[in-house]
C-alpha positions as CSV (number, residue, x, y, z in Angstrom):
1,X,-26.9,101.3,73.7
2,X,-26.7,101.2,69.6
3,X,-23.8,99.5,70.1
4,X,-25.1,96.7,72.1
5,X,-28.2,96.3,69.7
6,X,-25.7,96.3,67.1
7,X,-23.0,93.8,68.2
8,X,-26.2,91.7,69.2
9,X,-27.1,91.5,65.4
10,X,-24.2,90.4,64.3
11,X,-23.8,87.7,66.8
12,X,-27.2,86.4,65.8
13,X,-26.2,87.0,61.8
14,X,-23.3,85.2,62.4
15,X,-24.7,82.1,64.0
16,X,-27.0,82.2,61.5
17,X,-24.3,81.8,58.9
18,X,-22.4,79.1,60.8
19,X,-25.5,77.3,60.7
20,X,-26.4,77.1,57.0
21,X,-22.5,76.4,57.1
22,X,-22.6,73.0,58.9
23,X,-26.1,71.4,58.0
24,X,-24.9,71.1,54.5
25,X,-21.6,70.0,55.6
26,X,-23.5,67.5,57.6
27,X,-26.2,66.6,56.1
28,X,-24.9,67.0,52.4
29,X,-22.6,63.7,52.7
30,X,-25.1,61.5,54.2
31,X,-27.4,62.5,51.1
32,X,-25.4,61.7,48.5
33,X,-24.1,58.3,49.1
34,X,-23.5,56.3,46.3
35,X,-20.2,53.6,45.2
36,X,-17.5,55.7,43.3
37,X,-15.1,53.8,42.6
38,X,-16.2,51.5,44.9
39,X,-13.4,47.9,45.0
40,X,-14.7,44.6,43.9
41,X,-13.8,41.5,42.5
42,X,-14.6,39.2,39.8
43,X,-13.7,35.7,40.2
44,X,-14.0,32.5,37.9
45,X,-13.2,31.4,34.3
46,X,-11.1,34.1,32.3
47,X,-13.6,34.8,29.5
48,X,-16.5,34.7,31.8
49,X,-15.2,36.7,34.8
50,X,-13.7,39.4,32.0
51,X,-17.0,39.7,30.4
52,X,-19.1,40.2,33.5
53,X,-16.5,42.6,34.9
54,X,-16.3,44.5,31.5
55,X,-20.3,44.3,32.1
56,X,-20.5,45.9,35.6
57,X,-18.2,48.7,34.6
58,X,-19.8,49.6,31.7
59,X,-23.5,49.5,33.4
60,X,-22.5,52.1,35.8
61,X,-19.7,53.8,35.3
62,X,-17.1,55.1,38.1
63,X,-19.1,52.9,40.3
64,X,-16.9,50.0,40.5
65,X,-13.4,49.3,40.3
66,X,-13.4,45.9,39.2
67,X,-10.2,42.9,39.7
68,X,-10.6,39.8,37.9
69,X,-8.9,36.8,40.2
70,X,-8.4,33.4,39.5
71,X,-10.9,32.0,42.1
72,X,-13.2,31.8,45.3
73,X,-9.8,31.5,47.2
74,X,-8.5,34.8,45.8
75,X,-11.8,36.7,46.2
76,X,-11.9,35.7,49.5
77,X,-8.6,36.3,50.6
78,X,-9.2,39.9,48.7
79,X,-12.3,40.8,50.5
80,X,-9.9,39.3,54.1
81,X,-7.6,42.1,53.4
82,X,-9.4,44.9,52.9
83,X,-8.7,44.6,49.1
84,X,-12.0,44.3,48.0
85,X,-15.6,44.9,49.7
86,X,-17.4,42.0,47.9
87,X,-17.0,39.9,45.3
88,X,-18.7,37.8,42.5
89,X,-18.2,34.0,42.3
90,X,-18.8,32.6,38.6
91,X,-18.9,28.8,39.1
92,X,-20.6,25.7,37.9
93,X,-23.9,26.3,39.6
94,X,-23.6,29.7,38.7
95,X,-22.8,33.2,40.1
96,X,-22.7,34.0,44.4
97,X,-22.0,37.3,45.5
98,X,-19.4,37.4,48.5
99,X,-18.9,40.0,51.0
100,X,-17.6,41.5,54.3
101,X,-20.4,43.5,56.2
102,X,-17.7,44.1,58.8
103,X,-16.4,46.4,56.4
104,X,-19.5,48.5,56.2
105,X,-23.1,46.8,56.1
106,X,-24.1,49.8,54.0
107,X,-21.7,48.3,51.2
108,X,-22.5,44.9,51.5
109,X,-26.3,45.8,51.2
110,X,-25.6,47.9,48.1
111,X,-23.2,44.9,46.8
112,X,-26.6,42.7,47.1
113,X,-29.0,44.9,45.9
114,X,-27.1,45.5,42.4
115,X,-26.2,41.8,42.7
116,X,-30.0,41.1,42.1
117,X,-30.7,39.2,38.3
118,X,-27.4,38.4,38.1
119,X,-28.5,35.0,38.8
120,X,-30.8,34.4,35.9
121,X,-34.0,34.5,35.7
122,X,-34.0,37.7,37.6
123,X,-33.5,35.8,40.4
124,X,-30.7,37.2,43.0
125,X,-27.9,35.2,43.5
126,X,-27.2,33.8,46.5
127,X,-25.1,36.2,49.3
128,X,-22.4,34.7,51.9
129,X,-20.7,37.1,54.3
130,X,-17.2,36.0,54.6
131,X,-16.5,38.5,57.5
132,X,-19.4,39.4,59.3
133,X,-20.2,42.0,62.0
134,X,-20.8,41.3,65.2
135,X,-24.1,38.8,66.0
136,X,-24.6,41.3,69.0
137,X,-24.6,44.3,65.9
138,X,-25.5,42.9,62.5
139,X,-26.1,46.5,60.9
140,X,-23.1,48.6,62.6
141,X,-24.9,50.9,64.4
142,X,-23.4,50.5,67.6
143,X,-19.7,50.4,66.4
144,X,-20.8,54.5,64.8
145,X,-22.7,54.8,67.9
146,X,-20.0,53.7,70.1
147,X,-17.3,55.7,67.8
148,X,-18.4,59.0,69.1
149,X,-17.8,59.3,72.6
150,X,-14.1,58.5,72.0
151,X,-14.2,61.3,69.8
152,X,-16.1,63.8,72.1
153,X,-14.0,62.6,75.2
154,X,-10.6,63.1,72.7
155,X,-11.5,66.8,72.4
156,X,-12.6,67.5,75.7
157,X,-9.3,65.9,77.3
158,X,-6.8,67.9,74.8
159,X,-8.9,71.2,75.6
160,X,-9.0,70.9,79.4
161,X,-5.1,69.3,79.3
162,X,-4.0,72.7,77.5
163,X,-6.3,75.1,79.4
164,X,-5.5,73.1,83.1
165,X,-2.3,71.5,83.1
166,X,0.4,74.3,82.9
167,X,3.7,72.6,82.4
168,X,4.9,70.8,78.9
169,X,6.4,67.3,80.8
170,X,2.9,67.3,82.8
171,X,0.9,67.7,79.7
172,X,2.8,65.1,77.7
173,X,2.3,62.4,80.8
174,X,-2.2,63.7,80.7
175,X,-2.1,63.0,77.5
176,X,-0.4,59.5,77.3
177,X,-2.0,58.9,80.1
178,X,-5.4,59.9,79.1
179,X,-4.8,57.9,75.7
180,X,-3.7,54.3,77.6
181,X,-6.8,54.4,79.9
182,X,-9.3,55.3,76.8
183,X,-7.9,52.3,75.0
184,X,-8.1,49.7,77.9
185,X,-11.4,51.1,79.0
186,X,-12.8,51.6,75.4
187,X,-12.1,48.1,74.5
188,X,-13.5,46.6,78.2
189,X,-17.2,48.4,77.3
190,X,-16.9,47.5,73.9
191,X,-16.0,43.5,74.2
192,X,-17.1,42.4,77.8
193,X,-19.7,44.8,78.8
194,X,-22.0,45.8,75.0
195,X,-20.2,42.9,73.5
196,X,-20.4,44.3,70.2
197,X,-17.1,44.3,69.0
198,X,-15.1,41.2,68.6
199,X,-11.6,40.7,67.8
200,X,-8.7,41.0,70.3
201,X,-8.9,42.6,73.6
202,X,-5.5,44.2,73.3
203,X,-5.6,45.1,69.3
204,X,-8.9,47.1,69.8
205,X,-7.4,48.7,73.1
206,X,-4.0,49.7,71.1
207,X,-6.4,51.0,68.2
208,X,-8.6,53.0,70.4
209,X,-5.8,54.8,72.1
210,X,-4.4,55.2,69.3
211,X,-7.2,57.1,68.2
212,X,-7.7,58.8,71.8
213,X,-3.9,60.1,71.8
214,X,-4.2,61.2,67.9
215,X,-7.3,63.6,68.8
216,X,-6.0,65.0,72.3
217,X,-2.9,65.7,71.4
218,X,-3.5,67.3,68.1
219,X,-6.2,70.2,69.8
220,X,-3.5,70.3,72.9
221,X,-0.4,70.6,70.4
222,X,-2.3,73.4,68.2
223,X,-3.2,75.1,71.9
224,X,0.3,74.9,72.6
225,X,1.3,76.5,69.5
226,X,-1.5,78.8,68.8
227,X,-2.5,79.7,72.3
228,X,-7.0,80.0,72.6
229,X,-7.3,79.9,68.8
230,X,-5.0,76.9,68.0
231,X,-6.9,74.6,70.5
232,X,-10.3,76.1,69.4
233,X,-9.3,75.2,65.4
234,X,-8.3,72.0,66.3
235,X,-11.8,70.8,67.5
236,X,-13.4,72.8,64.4
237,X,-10.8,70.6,62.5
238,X,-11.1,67.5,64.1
239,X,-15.0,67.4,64.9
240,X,-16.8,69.5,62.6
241,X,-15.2,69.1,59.7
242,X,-13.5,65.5,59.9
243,X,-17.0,63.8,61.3
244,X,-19.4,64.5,58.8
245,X,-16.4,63.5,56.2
246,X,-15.2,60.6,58.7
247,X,-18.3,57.8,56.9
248,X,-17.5,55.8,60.4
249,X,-21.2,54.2,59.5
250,X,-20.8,53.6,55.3
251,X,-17.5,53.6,53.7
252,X,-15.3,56.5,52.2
253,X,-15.9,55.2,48.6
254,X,-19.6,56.1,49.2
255,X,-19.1,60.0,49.6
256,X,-19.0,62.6,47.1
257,X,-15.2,63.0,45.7
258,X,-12.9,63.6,47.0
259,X,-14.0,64.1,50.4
260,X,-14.1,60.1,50.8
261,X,-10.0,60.6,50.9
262,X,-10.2,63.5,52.7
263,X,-12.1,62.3,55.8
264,X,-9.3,59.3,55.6
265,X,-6.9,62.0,56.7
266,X,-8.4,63.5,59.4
267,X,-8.3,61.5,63.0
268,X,-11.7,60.1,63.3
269,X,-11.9,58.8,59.2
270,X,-9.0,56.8,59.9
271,X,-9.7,56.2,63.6
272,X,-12.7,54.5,62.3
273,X,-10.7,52.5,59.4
274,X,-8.0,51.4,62.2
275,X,-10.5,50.2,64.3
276,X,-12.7,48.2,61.8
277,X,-9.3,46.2,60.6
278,X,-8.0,45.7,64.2
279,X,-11.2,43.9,65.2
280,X,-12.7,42.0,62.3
281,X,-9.5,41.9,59.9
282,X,-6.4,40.9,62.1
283,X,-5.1,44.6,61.2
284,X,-5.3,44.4,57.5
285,X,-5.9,47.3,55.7
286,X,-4.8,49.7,58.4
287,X,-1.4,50.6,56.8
288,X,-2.8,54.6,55.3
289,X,-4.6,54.6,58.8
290,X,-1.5,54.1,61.1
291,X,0.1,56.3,59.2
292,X,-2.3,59.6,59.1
293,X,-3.3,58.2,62.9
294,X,0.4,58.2,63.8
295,X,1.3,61.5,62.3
296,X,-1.3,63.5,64.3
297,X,-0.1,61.5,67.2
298,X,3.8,62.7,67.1
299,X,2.7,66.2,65.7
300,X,0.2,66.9,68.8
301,X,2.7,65.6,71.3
302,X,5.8,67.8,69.3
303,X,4.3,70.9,69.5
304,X,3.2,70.2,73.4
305,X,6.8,69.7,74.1
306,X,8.0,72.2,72.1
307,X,4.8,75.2,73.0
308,X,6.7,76.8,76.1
309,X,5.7,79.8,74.8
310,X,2.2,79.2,75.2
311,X,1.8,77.5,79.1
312,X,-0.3,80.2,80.1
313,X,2.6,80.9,82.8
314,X,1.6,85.0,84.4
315,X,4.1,87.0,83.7
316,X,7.4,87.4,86.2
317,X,6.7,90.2,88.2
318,X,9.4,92.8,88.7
319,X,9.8,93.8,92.0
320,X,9.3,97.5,93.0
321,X,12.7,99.4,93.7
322,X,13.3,100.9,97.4
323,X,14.1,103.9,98.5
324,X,17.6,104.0,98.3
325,X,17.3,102.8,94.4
326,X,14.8,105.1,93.3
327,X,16.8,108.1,94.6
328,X,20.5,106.5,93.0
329,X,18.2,106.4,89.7
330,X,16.4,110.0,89.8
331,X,20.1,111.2,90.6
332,X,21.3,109.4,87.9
């Protein structure tokens, strides 16, 4: 009876803990969001696009990381490729802040907001979004929104593949499987159904199985290997750990260093970077994301074709010896 009582305190203690664990983990990221080291662009007249940069860097240091181009050209083929989030314009009339709210609306309303006076006057210079986000989602919050069930559905899949399907070749087929129909049907509800993600039908689907394949296989590779444990520390890895760190609705360069790059490393920080250039940036950008992506991909699927030890198989039973053995053995 003590016992019970006993092992029901700790239960509750350690819940308790886990908690005050993951609401700072959470909670602590979303908080704290500010630009560090954050990529922009100067563009115009060497002395004045050099003195305005020198400016911005010295207002608020570590904030910015500031390149001076040439021209509107450059600054806006910088912000294209995911060089740059925004970008000042110096010209004749004056200064105009550039930038890519398909990159993160967060970012591009900060840009604006510390844009403001830089037009004289106090007055705000004038704002032109050079890639914009979807007209059917102008602030993002259905590509975060929309972001989650492939990552929930990503878990579930590599859990129940590891715990249901007992052989390594039927596991590997799940799992491709599983990752091909996530893509197509991702993309479908995403472009043709919500219609809040634009770009190409077949880039989105490649980047969203991708993603699905990266997730499933890495809990089902790390069940594989690890047995119960493995496949449980893979969804601690991948969910609770890489979402809060993941900053699918701001920008990495917004979180508290350095778990900006670290969230970039994890499956659903660079899901959500691989998605965001195959729809609105003709894939530019996604090179770090292909690769981390990729990685978890062939890792998961190695160690599901390599876990025989862990196929939850029973045991080969032995049978029992007759008569005739047991009595040759005894005499024996």
């Amino acid at each position: 009876m003590r016992r019970n009582w006993a092992l029901g305190f700790v239960v509750a203690l350690a819940l308790v803990a886990l908690q005050a664990l993951l609401v700072p983990l959470f909670a602590g990221p979303a908080t704290h969001l500010a630009p560090r080291h954050l990529p922009i662009a100067v563009a115009g007249p060497a002395p004045a696009a050099n003195g305005l940069a020198h400016q911005l860097q010295a207002e608020r240091p570590g904030a910015f990381d500031v390149t001076v181009v040439p021209d509107e050209a450059a600054a806006d083929a910088a912000i294209r490729q995911r060089e740059v989030y925004g970008a000042v314009v110096i010209g004749p009339a004056g200064a105009q802040l550039h930038v890519a709210s398909a990159a993160s609306p967060i970012v591009a309303t900060l840009l604006t907001q510390a844009a403001a006076g830089m037009g004289g006057s106090g007055q705000a210079v004038p704002v032109r979004d050079v890639v914009p986000t979807d007209p059917k989602d102008p602030r993002g919050a259905g590509f975060a929104a929309g972001f989650l069930p492939l990552t929930m559905t990503g878990l579930l899949a590599g859990v129940l593949i590891f715990f249901l399907v007992r052989s390594r070749g039927a596991r590997l087929f799940a799992l491709i499987t599983f990752a091909a129909l996530a893509g197509l049907a991702g993309a479908a509800v995403q472009q043709y159904w919500l219609d809040i993600l634009p770009g190409d039908y077949w880039a989105v689907a490649a980047a969203l199985g991708l993603v699905a394949l990266a997730i499933a296989a890495t809990v089902a590779g790390l069940g594989a290997l690890l047995g119960r444990p493995g496949a449980a520390l893979g969804v601690l890895g991948v969910f609770l750990v890489g979402n809060p760190l993941s900053a699918v609705a701001a920008a990495p360069e917004l979180l508290p260093e350095p778990w900006g790059a670290v969230g970039q490393d994890l499956p659903i920080g660079a899901g959500a970077t691989l998605l965001r250039s195959a729809a609105y940036f003709d894939w530019d950008g996604s090179r770090h994301a292909l690769i981390v992506l990729g990685a978890y991909a062939i890792g998961g699927l190695l160690l599901v074709a390599a876990g025989g030890r862990r196929l939850g198989r029973p045991p080969a039973q032995t049978a029992p010896a007759n008569g005739t053995e047991r009595e040759r053995a005894l005499a024996a």
